[in-house]
N, C-alpha and C positions, 0 to 999 in steps of 0.2 A: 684535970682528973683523968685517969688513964681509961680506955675502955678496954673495956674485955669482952670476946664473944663465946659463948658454949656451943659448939656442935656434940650431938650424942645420935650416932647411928646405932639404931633400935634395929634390927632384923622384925618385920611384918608378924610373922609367925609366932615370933617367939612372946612378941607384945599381946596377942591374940590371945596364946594359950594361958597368957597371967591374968585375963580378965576374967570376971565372975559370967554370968548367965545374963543378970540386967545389964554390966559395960557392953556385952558382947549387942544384946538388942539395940542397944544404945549408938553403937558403931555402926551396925548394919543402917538406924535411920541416917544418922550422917553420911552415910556411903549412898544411901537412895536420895536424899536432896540434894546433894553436892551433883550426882548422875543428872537430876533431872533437869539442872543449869544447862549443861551441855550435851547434846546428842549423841556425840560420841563414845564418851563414857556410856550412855543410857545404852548403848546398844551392846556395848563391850559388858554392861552388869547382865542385860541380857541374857548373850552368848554363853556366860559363867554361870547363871540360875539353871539356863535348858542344860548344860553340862554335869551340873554337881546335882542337881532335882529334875531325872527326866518325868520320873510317873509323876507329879506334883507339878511341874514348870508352869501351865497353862492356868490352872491356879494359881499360883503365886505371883505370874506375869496380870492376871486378871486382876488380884488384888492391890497391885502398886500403883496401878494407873488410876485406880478409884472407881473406875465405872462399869467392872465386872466382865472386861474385853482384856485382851492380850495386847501385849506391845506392838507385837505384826498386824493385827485389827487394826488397832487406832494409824498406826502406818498407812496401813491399806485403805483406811478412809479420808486418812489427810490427805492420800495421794488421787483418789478421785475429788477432793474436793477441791483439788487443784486443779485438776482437768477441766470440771465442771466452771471454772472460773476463766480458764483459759478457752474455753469452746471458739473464739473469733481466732484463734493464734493455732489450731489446728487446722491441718489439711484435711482435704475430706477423704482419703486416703485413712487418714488419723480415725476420722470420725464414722468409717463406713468399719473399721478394722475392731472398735469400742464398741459398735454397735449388734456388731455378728456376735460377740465375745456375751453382751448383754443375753443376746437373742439365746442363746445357749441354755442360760437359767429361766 
């Protein structure tokens, strides 16, 4: 039996502007758990919310995450709780530099 394959290059935009208001919602959840597999993407949808929604971003970064924090929050705390996990693997150099930084607040 012979195979056949279809390729059909859609232009993005153009596939967008034929959806209704619920495809469009619809797309955007695909496009947010697809992001939230890999990092990369998450920070690149990011970059394109704080661009395309500056007065709103912090909102809308707050509400993807679920926990009413921005994407750079939850960053900024994974990334102390990194630090905080790493405490024996820092110099004290490290740890005097965190700790001035702390003293501050």
């Amino acid at each position: 039996m012979p195979d056949f394959t279809t390729e059909v290059d859609i232009n993005p935009s153009e596939f967008v502007s034929e959806c209704n208001t619920r495809e469009k919602i619809e797309l955007i959840d695909v496009i947010i758990e697809e992001c939230s597999d890999y990092p990369e993407l998450e920070k690149e949808l990011t970059k394109s919310i704080i661009k395309h929604f500056p007065q709103s971003s912090a909102k809308i970064l707050g509400d993807l995450n679920g926990k009413g924090r921005t994407f750079m929050q939850d960053e900024f705390i994974s990334n102390l709780d990194k630090l905080s996990k790493a405490y024996y693997c820092l110099s004290n150099e490290d740890i005097e530099k965190i700790n001035v930084l702390a003293k501050r607040f």
